[in-house]
PALO-304403 format. One line per field, with one value per residue (C-alpha): y, z, x; residue in one letter; chain. Coordinates in nm, 4 decimals, padded with zeros to 6 digits, always signed. Layout:
<recs>
Y: [Y, ...] .
Z: [Z, ...] .
X: [X, ...] .
r: [A, ...] .
c: [A, ...] .
</recs>
This chain:
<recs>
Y: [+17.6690, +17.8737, +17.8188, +17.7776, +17.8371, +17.4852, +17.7193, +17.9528, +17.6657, +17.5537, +17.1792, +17.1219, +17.2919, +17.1745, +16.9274, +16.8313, +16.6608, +16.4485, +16.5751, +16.8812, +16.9072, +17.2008, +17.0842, +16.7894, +16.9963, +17.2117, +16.9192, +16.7318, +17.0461, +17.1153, +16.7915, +16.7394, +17.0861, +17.1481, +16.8235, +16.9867, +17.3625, +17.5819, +17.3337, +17.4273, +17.2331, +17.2439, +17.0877, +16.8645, +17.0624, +17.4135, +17.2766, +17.2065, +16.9706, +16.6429, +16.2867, +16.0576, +15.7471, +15.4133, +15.3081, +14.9341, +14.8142, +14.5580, +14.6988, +15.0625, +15.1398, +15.0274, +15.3156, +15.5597, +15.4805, +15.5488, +15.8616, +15.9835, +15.8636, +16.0113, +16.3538, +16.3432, +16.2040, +16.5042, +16.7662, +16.7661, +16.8245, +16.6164, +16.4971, +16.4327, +16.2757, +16.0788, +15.8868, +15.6044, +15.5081, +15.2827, +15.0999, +14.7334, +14.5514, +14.2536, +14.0248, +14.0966, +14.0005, +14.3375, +14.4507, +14.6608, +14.7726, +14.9019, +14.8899, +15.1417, +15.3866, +15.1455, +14.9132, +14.8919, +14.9712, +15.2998, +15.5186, +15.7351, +15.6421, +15.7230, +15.6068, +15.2995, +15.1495, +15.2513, +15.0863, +14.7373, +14.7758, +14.7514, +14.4604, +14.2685, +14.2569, +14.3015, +13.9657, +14.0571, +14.1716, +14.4732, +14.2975, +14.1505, +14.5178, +14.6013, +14.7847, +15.0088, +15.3106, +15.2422, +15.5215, +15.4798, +15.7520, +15.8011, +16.0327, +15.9806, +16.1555, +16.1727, +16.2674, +16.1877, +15.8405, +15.7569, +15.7310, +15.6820, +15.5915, +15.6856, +15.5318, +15.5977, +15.4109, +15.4743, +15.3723, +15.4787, +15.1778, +15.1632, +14.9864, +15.0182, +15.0845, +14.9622, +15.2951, +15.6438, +15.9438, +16.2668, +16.5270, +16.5838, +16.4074, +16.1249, +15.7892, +15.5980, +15.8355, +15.7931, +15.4169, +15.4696, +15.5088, +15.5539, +15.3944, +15.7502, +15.9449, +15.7348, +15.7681, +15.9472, +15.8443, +16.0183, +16.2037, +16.3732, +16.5405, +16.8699, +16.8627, +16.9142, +16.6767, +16.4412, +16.5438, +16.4729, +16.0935, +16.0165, +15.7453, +16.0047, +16.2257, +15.8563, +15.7853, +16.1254, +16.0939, +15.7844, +15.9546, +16.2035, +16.0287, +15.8920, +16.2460] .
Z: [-06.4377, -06.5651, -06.8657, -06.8707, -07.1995, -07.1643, -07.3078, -07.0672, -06.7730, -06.6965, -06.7314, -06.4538, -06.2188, -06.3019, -06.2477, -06.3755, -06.1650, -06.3729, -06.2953, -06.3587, -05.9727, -05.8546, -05.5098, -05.5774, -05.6796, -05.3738, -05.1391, -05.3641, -05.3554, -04.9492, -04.8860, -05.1341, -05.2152, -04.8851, -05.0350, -05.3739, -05.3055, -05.6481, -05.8148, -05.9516, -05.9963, -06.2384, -06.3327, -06.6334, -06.7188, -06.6717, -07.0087, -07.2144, -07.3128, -07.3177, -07.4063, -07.0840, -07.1195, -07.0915, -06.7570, -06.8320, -06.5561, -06.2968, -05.9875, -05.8714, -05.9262, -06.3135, -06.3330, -06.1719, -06.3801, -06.7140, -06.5987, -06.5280, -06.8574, -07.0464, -06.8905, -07.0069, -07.3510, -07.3931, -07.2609, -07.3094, -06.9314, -06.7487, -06.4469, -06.3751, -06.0591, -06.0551, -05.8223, -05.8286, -05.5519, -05.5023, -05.2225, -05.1321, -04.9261, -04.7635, -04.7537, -05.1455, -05.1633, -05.2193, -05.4239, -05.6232, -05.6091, -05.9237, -06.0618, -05.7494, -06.0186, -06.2797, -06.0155, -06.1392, -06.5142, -06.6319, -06.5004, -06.2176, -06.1424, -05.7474, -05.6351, -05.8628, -05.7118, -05.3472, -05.4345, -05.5891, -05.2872, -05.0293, -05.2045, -05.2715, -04.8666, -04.7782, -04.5778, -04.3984, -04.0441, -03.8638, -03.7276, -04.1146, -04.3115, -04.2795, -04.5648, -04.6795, -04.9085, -05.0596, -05.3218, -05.4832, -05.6239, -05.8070, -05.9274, -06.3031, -06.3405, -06.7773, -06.8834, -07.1363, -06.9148, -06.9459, -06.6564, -06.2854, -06.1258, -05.7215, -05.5567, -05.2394, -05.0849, -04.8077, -04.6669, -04.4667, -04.2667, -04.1842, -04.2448, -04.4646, -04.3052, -04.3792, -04.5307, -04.7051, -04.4596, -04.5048, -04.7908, -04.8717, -05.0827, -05.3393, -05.4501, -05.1583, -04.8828, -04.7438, -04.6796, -04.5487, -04.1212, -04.0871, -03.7795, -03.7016, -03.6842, -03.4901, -03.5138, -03.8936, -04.2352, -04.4467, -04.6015, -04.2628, -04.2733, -04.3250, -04.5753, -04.3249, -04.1193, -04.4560, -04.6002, -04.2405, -04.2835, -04.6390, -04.8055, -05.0194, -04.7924, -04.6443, -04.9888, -05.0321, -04.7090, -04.7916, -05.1392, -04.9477, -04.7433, -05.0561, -05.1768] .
X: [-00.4806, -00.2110, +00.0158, +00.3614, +00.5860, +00.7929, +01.0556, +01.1141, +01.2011, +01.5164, +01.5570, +01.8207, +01.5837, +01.2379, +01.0496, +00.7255, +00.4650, +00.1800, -00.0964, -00.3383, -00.4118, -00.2751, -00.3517, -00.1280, +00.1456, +00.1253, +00.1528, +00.4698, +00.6750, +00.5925, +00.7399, +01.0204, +01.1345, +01.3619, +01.5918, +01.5890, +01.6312, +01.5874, +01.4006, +01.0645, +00.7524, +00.5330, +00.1813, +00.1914, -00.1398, +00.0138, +00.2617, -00.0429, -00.3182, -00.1249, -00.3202, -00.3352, -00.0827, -00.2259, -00.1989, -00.1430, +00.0711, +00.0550, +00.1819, +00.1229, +00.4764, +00.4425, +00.1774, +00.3437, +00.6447, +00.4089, +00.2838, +00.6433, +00.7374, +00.4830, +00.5323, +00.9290, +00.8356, +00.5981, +00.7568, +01.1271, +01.2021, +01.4670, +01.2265, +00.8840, +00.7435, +00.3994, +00.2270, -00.0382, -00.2425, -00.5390, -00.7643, -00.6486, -00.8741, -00.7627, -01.0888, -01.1001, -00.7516, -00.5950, -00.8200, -00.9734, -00.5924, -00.4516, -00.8196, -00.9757, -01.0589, -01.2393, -01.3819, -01.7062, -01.6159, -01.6284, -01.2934, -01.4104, -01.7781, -01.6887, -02.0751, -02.0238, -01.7326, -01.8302, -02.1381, -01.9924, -01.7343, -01.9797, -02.1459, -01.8428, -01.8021, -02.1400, -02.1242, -01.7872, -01.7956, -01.6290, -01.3049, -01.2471, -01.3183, -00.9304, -00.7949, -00.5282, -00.5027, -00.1960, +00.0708, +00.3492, +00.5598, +00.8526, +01.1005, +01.2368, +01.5535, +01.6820, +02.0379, +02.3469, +02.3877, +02.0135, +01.7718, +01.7408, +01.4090, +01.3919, +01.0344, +00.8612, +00.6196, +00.3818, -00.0176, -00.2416, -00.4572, -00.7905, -01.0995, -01.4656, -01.7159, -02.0698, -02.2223, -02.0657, -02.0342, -01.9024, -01.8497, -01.4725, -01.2518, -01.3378, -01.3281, -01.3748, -01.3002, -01.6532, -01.6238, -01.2840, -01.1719, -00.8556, -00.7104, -00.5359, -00.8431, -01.1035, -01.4667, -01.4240, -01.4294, -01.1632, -01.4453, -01.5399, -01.1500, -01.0622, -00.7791, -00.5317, -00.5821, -00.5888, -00.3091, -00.1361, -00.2094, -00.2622, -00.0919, +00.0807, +00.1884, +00.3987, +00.5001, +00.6482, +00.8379, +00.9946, +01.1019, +01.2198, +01.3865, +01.5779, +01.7282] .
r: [X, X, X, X, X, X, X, X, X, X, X, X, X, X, X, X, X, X, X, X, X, X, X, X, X, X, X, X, X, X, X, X, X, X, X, X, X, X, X, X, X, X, X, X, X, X, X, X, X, X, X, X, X, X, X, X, X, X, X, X, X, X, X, X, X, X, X, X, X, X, X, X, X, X, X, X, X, X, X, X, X, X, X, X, X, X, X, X, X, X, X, X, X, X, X, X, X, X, X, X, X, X, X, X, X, X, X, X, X, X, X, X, X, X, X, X, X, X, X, X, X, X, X, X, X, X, X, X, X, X, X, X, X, X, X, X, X, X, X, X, X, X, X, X, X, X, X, X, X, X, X, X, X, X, X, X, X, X, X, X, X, X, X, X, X, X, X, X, X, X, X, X, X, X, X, X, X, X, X, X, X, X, X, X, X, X, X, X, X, X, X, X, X, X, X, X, X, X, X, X, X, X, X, X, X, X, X, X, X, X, X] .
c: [A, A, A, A, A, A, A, A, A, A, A, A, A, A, A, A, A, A, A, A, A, A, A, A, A, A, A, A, A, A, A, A, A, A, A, A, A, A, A, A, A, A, A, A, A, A, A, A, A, A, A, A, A, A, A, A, A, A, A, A, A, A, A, A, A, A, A, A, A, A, A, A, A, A, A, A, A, A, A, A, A, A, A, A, A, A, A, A, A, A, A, A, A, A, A, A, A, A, A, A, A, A, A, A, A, A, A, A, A, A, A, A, A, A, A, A, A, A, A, A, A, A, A, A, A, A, A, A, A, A, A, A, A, A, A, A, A, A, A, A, A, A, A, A, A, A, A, A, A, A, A, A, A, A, A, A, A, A, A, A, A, A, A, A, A, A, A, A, A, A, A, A, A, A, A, A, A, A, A, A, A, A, A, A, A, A, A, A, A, A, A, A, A, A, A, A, A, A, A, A, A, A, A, A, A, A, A, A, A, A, A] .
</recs>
């Protein structure tokens, strides 16, 4: 990833996404750059080699607001968008939710949490495996009369399957058929035909939407 001299950008007309995933970044500014025209985004990890804020709250939206946060605090820069986005399974109650990362324990341990996943509901049947991949994401905006928060919301349904196909994506896109694309998990998409359905790409259009 390229570096970026915070510097040399122009606060009014940047805005700094929290993330290192240029991929991300690519997708955020396809959807929301036509309702902010001259506005540049930029990779929190294109600024420099920033500690990851504690991610201690409740809802997704709490998250997403932390990561925004964060990325202001440490950069000086006027607005940041984040997102935060998790698996909720209804016969577990919504979860692992907010947790989908650290389901099993340690952060990230994708065949660990697919793994306790498909034990937790081992018992379930087909008809009950519903579940939703759910993001939330928000736009923090800072100036001289403080700050205004804009959220989008957005999910993509579906339900887990009993075993892991497929080799794209992560976390628990091998468990995961989405109703839109029958017959495939979400690991078994391009990422086109992803990005077309995710639970982001809804949450950005509803921020969008919002503009």
């Amino acid at each position: 990833m390229t570096t970026i001299d915070i510097s040399s950008l122009d606060p009014t007309h940047t805005i700094v996404v929290a993330t290192g995933n240029a991929h991300k970044v690519s997708e955020i500014e396809a959807i929301l750059s036509p309702s902010l025209p001259g506005v540049r985004f930029v990779a929190l990890g294109e600024l420099g080699d920033f500690p990851d804020p504690v991610e201690d709250g409740e809802t997704f939206f709490d998250n997403a607001l932390i990561k925004a946060r964060a990325a202001l605090d440490e950069t000086g820069l006027a607005k940041a968008v984040a997102d935060d986005s998790g698996l909720c399974v209804d016969a577990l109650d919504g979860a692992p939710g907010i947790y989908s990362a650290r389901f099993a324990g340690a952060h990230g341990d994708d065949v660990a949490n697919n793994d306790k996943l498909l034990e937790e509901i081992a018992g379930v049947p087909e008809g009950k495996r519903t579940a939703r991949f759910h993001s939330t994401v928000v736009l923090v905006e800072r100036d001289d009369d403080g700050e205004g928060v804009l959220r989008g919301d957005g999910d993509c349904e579906g339900v887990i399957g009993f075993e892991g196909r497929g080799e794209n994506g992560f976390g628990y896109d091998p468990l995961f058929l989405p109703v839109d694309t029958p017959g495939k998990t979400m690991a078994e998409l391009v990422p086109e035909e992803k990005n077309a359905i995710s639970h982001r790409f809804h949450a950005l259009q509803d921020l969008r939407a919002k503009l």
